[in-house]
PDB file with one MODEL, atoms N, CA, C and O in Angstrom:
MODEL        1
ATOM      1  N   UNK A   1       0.808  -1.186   0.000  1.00  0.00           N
ATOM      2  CA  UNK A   1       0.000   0.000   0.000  1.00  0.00           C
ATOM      3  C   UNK A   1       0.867   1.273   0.000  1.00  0.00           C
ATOM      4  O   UNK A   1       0.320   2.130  -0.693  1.00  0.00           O
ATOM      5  N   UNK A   2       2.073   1.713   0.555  1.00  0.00           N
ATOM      6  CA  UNK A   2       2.934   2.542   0.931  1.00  0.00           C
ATOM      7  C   UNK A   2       3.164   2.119  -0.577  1.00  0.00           C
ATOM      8  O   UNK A   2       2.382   2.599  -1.399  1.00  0.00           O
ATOM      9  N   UNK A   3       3.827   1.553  -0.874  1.00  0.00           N
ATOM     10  CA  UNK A   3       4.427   1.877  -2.464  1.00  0.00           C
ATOM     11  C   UNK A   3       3.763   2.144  -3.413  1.00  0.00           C
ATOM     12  O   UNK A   3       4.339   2.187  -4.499  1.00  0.00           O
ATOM     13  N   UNK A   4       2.495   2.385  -3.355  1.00  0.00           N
ATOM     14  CA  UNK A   4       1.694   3.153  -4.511  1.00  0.00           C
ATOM     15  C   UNK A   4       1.557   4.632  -4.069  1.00  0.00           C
ATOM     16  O   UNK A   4       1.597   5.623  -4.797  1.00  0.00           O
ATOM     17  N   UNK A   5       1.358   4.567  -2.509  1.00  0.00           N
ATOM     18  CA  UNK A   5       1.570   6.126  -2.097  1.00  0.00           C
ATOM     19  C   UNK A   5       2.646   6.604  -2.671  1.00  0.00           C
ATOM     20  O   UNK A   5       2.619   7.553  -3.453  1.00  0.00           O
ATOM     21  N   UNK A   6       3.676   5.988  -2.330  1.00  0.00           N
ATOM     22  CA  UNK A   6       4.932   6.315  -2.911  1.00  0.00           C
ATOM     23  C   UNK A   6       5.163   7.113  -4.810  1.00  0.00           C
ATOM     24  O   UNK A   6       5.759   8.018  -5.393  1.00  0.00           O
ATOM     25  N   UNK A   7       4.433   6.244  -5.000  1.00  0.00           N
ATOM     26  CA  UNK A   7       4.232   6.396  -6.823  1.00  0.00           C
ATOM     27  C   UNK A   7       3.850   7.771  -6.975  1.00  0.00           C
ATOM     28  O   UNK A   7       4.499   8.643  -7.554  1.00  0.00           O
ATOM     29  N   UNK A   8       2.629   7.900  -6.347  1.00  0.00           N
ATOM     30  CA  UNK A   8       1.525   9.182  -6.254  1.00  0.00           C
ATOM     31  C   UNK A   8       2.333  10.433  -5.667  1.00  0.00           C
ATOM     32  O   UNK A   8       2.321  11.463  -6.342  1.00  0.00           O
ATOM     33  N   UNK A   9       2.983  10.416  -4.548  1.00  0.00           N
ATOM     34  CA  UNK A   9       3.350  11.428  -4.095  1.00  0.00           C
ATOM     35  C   UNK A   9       5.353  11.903  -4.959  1.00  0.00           C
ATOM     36  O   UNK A   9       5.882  13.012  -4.876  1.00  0.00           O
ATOM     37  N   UNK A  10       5.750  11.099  -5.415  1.00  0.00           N
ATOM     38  CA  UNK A  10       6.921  11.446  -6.241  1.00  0.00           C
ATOM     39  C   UNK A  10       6.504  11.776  -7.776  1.00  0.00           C
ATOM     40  O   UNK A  10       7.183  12.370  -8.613  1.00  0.00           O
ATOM     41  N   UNK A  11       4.975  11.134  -7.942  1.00  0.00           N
ATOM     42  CA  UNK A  11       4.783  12.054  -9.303  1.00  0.00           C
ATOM     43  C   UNK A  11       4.316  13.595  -8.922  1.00  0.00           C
ATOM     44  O   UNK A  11       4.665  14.569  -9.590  1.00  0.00           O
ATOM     45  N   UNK A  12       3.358  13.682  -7.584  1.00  0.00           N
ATOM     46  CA  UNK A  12       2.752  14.839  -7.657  1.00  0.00           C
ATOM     47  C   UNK A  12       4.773  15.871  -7.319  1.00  0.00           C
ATOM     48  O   UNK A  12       4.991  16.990  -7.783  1.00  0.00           O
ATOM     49  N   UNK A  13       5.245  15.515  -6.943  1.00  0.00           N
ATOM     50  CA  UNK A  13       6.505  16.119  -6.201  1.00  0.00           C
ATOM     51  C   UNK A  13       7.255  16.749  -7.803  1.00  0.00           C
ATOM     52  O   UNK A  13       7.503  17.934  -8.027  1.00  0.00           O
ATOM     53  N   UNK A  14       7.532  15.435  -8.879  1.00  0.00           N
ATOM     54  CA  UNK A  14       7.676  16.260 -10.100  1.00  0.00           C
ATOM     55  C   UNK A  14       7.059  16.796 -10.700  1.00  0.00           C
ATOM     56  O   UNK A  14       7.631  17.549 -11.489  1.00  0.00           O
ATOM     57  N   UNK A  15       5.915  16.775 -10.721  1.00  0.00           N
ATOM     58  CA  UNK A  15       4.833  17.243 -12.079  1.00  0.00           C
ATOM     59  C   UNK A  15       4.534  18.634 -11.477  1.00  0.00           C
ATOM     60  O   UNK A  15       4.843  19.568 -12.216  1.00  0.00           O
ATOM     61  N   UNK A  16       4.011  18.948 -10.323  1.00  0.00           N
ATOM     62  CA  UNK A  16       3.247  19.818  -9.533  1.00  0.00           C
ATOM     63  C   UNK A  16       4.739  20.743  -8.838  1.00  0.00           C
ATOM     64  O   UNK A  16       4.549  21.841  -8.314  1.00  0.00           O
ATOM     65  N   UNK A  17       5.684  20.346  -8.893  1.00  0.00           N
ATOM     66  CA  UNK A  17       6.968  20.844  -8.146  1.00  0.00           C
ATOM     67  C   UNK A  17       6.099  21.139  -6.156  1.00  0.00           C
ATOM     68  O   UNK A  17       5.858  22.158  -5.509  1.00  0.00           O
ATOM     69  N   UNK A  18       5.950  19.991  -5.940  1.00  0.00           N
ATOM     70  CA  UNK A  18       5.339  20.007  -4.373  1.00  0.00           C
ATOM     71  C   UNK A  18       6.486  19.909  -3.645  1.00  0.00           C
ATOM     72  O   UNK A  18       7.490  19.576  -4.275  1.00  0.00           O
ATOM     73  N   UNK A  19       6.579  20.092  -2.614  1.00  0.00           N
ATOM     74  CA  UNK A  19       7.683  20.167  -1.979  1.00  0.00           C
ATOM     75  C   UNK A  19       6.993  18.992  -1.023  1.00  0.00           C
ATOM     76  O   UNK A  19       5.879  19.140  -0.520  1.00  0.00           O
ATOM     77  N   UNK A  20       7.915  17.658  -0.823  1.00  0.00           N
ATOM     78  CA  UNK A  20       7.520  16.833  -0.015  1.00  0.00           C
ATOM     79  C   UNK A  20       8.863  16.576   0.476  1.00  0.00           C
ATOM     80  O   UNK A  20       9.894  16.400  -0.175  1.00  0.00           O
ATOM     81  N   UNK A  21       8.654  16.584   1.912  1.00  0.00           N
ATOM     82  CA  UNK A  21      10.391  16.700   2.830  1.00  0.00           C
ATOM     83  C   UNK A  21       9.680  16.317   4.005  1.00  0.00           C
ATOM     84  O   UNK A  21       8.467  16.130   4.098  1.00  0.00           O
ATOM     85  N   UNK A  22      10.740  16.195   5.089  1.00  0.00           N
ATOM     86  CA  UNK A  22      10.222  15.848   6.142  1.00  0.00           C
ATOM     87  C   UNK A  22      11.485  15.328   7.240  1.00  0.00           C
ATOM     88  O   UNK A  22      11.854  14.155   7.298  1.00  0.00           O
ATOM     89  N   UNK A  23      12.208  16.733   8.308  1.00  0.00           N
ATOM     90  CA  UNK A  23      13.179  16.016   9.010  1.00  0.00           C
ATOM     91  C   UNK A  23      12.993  16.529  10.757  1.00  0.00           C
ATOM     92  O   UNK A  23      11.989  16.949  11.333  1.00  0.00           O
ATOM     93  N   UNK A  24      13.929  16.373  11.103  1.00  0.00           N
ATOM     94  CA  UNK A  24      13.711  17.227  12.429  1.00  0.00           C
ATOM     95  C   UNK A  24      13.346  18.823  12.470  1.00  0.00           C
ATOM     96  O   UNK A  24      12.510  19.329  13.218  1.00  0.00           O
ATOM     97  N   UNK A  25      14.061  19.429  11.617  1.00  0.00           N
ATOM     98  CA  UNK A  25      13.388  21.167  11.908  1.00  0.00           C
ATOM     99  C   UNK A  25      11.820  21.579  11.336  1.00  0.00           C
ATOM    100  O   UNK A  25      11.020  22.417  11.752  1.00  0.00           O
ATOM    101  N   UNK A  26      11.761  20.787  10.406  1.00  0.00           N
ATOM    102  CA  UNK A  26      10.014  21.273   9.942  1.00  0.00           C
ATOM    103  C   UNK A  26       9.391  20.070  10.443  1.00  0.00           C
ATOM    104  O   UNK A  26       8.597  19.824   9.535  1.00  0.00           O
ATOM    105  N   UNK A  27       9.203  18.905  11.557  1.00  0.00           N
ATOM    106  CA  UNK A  27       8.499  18.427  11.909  1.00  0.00           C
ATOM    107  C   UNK A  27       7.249  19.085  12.787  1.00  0.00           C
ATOM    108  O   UNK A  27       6.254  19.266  12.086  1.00  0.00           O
ATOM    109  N   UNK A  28       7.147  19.346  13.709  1.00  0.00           N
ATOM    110  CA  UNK A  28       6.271  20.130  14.209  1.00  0.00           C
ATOM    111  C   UNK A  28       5.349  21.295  13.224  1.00  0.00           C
ATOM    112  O   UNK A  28       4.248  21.591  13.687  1.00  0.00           O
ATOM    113  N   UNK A  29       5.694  21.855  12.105  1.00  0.00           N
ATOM    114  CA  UNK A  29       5.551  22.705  11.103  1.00  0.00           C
ATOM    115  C   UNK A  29       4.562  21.425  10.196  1.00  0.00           C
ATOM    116  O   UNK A  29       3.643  21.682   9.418  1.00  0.00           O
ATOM    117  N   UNK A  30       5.012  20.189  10.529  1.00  0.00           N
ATOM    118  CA  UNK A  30       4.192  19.345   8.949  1.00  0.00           C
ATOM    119  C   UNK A  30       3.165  18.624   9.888  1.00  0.00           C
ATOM    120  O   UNK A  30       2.044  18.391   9.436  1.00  0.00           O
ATOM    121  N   UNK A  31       3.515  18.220  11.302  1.00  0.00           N
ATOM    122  CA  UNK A  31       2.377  17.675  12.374  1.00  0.00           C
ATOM    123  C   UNK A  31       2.891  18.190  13.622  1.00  0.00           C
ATOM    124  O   UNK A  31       3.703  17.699  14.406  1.00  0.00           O
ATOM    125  N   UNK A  32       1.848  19.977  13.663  1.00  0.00           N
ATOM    126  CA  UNK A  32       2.015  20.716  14.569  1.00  0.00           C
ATOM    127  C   UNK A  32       1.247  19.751  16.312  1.00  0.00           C
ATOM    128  O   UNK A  32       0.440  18.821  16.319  1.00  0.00           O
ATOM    129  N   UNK A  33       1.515  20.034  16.812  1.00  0.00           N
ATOM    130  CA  UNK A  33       0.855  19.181  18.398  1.00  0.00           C
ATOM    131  C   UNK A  33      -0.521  20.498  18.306  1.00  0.00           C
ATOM    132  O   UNK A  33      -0.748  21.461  17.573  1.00  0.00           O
ATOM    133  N   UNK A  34      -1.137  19.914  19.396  1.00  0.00           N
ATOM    134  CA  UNK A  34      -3.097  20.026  19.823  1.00  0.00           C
ATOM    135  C   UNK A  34      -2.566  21.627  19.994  1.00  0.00           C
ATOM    136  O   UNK A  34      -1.461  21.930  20.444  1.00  0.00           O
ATOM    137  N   UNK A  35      -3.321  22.324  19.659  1.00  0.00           N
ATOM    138  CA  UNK A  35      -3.361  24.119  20.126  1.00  0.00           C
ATOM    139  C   UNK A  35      -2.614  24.407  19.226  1.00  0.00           C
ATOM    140  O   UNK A  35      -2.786  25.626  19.234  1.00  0.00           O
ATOM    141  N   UNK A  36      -1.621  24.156  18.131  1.00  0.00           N
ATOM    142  CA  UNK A  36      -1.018  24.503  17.253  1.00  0.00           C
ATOM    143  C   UNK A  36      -1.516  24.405  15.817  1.00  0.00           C
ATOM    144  O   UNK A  36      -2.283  23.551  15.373  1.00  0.00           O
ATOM    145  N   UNK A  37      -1.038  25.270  15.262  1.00  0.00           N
ATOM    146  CA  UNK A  37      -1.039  25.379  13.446  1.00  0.00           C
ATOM    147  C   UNK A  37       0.220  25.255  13.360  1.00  0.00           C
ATOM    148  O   UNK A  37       1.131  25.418  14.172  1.00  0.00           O
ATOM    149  N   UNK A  38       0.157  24.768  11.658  1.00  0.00           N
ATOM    150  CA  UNK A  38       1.430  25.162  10.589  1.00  0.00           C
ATOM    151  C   UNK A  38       1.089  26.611  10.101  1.00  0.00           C
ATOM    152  O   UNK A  38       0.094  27.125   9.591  1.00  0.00           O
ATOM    153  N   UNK A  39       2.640  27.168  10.563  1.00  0.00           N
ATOM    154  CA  UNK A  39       2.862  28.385   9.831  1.00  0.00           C
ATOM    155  C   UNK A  39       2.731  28.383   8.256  1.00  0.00           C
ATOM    156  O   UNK A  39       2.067  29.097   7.506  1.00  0.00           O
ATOM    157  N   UNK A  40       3.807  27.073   7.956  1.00  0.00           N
ATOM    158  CA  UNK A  40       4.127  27.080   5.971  1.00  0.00           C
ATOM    159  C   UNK A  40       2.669  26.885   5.949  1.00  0.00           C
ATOM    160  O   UNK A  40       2.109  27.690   5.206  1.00  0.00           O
ATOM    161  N   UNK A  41       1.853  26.016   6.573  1.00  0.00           N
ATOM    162  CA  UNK A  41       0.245  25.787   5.488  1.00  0.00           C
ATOM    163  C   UNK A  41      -0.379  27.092   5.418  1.00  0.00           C
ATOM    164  O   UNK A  41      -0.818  27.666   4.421  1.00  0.00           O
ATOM    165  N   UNK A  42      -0.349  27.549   6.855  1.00  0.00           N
ATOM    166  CA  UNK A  42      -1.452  28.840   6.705  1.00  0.00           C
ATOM    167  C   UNK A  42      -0.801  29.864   6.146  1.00  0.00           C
ATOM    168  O   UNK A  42      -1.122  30.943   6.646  1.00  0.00           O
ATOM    169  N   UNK A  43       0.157  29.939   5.122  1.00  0.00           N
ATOM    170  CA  UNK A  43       0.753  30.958   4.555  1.00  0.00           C
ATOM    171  C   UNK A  43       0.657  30.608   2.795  1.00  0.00           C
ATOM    172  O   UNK A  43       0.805  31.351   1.825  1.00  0.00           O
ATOM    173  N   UNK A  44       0.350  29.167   2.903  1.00  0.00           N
ATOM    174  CA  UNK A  44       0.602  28.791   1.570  1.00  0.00           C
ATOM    175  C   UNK A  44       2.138  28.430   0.830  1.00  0.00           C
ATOM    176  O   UNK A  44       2.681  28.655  -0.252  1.00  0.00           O
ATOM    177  N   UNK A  45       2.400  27.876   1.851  1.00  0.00           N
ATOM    178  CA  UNK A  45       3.786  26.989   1.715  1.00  0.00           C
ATOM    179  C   UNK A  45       3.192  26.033   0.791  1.00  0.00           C
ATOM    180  O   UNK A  45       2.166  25.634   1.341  1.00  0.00           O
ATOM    181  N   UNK A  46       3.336  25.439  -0.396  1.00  0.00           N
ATOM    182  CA  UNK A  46       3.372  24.175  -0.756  1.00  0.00           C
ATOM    183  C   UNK A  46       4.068  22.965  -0.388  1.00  0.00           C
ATOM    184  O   UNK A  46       5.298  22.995  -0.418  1.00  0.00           O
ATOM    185  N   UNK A  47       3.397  21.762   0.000  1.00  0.00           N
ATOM    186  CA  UNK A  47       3.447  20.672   0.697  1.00  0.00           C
ATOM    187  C   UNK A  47       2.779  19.997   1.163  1.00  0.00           C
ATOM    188  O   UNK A  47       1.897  20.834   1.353  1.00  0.00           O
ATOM    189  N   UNK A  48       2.282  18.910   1.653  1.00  0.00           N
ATOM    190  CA  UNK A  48       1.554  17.978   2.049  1.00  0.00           C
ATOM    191  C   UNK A  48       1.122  18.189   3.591  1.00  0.00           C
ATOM    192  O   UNK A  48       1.926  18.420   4.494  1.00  0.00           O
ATOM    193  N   UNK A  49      -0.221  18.077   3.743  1.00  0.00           N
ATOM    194  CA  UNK A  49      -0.210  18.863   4.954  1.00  0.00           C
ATOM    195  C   UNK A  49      -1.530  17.524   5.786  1.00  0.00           C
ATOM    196  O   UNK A  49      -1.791  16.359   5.486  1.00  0.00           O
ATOM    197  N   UNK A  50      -1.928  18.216   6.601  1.00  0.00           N
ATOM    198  CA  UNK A  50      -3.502  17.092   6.977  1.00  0.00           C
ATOM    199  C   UNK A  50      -3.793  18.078   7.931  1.00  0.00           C
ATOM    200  O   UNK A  50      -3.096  19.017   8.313  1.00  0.00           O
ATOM    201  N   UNK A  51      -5.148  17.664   8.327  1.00  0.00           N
ATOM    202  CA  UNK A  51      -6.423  18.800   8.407  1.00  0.00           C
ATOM    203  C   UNK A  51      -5.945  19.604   9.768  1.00  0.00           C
ATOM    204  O   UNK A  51      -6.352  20.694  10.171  1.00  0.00           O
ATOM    205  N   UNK A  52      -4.847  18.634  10.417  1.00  0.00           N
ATOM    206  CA  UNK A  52      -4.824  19.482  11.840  1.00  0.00           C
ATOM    207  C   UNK A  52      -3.276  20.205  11.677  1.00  0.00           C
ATOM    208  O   UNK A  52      -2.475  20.501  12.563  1.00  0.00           O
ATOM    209  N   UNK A  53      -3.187  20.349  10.377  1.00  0.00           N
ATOM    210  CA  UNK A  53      -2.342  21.459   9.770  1.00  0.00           C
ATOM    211  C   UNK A  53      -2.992  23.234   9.940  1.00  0.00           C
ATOM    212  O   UNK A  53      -2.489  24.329  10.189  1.00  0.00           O
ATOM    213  N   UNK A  54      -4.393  22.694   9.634  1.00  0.00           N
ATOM    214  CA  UNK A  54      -4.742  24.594   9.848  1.00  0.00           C
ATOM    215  C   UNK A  54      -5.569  24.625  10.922  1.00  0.00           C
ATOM    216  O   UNK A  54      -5.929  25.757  11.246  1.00  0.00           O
ATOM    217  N   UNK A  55      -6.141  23.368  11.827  1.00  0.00           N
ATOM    218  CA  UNK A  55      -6.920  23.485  12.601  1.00  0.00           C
ATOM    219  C   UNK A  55      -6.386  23.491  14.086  1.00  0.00           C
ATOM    220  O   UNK A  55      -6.191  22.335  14.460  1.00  0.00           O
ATOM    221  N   UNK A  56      -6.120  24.337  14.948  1.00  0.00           N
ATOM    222  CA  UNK A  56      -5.577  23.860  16.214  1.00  0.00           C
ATOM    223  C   UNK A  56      -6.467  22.770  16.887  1.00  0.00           C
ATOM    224  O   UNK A  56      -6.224  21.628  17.277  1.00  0.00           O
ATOM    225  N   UNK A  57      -7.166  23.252  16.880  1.00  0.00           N
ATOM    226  CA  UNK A  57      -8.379  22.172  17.660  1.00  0.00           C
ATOM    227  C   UNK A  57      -7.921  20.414  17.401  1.00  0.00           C
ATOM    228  O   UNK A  57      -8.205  19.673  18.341  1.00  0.00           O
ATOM    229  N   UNK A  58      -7.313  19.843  16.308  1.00  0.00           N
ATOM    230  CA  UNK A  58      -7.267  19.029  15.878  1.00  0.00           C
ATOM    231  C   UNK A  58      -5.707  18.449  16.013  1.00  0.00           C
ATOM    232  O   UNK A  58      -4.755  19.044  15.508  1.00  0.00           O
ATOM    233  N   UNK A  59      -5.589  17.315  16.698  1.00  0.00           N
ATOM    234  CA  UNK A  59      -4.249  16.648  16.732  1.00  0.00           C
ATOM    235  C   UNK A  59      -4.605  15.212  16.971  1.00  0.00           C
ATOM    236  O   UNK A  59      -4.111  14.562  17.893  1.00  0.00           O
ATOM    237  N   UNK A  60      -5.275  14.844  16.313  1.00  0.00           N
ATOM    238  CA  UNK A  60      -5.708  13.139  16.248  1.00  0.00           C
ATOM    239  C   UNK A  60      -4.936  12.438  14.802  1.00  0.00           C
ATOM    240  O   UNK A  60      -4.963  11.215  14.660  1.00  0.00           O
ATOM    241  N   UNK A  61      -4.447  13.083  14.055  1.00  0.00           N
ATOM    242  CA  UNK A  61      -3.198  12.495  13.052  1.00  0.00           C
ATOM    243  C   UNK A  61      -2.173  12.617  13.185  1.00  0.00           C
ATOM    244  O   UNK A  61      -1.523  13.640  13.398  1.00  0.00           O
ATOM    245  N   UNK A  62      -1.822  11.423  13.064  1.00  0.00           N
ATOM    246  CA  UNK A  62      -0.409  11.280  13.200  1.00  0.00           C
ATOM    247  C   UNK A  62       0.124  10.058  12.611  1.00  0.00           C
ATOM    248  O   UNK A  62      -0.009   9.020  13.259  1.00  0.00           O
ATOM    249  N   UNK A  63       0.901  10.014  11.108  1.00  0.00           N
ATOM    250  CA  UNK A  63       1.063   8.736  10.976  1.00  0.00           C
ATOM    251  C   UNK A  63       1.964   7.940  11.277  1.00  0.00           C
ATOM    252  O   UNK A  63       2.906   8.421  11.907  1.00  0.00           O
ATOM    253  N   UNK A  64       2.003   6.473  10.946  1.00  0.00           N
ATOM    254  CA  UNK A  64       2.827   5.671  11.187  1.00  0.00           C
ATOM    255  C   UNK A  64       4.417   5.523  11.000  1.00  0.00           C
ATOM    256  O   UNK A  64       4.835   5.944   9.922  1.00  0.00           O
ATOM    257  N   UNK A  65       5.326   5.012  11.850  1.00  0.00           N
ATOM    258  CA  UNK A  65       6.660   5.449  11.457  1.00  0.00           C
ATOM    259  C   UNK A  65       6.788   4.762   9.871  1.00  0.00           C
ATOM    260  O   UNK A  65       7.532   5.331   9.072  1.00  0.00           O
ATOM    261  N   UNK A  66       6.150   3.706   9.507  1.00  0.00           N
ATOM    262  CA  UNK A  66       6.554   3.374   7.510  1.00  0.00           C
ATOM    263  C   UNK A  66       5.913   4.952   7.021  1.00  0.00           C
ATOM    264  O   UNK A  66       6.736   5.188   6.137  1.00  0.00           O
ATOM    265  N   UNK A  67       5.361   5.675   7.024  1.00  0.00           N
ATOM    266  CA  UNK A  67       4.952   7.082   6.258  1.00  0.00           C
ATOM    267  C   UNK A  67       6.035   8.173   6.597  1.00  0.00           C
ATOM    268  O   UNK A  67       6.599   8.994   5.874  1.00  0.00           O
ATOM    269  N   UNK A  68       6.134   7.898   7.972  1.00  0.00           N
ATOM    270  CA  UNK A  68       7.187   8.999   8.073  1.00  0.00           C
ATOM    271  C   UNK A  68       8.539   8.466   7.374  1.00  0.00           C
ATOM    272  O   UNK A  68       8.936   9.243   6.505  1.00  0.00           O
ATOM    273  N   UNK A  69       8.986   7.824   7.474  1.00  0.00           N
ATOM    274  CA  UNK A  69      10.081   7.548   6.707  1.00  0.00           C
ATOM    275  C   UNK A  69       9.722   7.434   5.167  1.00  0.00           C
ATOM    276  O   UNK A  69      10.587   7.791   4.367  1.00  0.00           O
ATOM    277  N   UNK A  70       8.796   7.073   4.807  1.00  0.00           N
ATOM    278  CA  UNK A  70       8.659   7.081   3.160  1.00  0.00           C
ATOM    279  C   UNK A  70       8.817   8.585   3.200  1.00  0.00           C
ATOM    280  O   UNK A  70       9.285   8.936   2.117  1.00  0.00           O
ATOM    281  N   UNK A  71       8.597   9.744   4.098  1.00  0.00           N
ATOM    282  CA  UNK A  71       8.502  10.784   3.512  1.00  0.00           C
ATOM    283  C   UNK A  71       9.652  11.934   3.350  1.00  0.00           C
ATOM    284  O   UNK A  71       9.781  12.961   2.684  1.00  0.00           O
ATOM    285  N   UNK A  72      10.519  11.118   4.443  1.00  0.00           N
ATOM    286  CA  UNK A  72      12.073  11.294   4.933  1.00  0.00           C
ATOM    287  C   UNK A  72      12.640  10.915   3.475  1.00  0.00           C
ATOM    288  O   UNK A  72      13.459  11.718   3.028  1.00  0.00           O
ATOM    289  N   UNK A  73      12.353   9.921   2.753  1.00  0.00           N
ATOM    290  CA  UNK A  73      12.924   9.145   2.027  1.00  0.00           C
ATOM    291  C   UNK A  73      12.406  10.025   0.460  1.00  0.00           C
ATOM    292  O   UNK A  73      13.342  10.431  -0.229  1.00  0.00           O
ATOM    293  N   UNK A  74      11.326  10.228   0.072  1.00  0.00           N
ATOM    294  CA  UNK A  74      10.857  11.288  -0.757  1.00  0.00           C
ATOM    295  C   UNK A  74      11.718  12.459  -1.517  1.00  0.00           C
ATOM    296  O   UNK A  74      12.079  12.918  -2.600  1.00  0.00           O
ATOM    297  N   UNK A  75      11.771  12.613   0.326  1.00  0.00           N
ATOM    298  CA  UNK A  75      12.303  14.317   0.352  1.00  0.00           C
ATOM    299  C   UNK A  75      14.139  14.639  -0.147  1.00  0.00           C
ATOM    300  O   UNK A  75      14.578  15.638  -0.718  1.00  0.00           O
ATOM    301  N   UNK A  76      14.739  13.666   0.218  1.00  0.00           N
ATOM    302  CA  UNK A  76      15.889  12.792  -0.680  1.00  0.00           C
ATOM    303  C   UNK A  76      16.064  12.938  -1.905  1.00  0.00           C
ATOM    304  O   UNK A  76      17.188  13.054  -2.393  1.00  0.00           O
ATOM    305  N   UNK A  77      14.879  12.956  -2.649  1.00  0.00           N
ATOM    306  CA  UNK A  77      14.706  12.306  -4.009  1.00  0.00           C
ATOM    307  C   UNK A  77      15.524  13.460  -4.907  1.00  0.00           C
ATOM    308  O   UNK A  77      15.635  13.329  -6.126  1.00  0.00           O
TER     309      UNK A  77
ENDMDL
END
């Protein structure tokens, strides 16, 4: 399942020029904690974001360490 994500998100990364990265300094910035926003989303940073990116209220996502590293691994590319 991860390797079709994989497919999807390195085409949208060339085609779309998305910026998909993911290390220690913009972590909190890509899955801010409960009472927090992303600055880059709510500014219109391009990148991959999820809903409790603009919502403080919201910190129930969080994915699995195989995503985080596919995305570590992406951002490489």
């Amino acid at each position: 399942m991860l390797s079709e994500l994989e497919k999807v998100l390195v085409n949208w990364k060339s085609t779309y020029n998305i910026s998909i990265y993911l290390n220690n300094k913009n972590f909190d910035d890509v899955f801010p904690k409960e009472g927090k926003y992303s600055k880059s989303a709510s500014t219109f940073v391009g990148g991959i974001y999820t809903h409790n990116s603009y919502r403080p209220d919201k910190a129930d996502v969080f994915p699995q360490k195989e995503l985080l590293e596919l995305l570590m691994k992406i951002g490489n590319l």
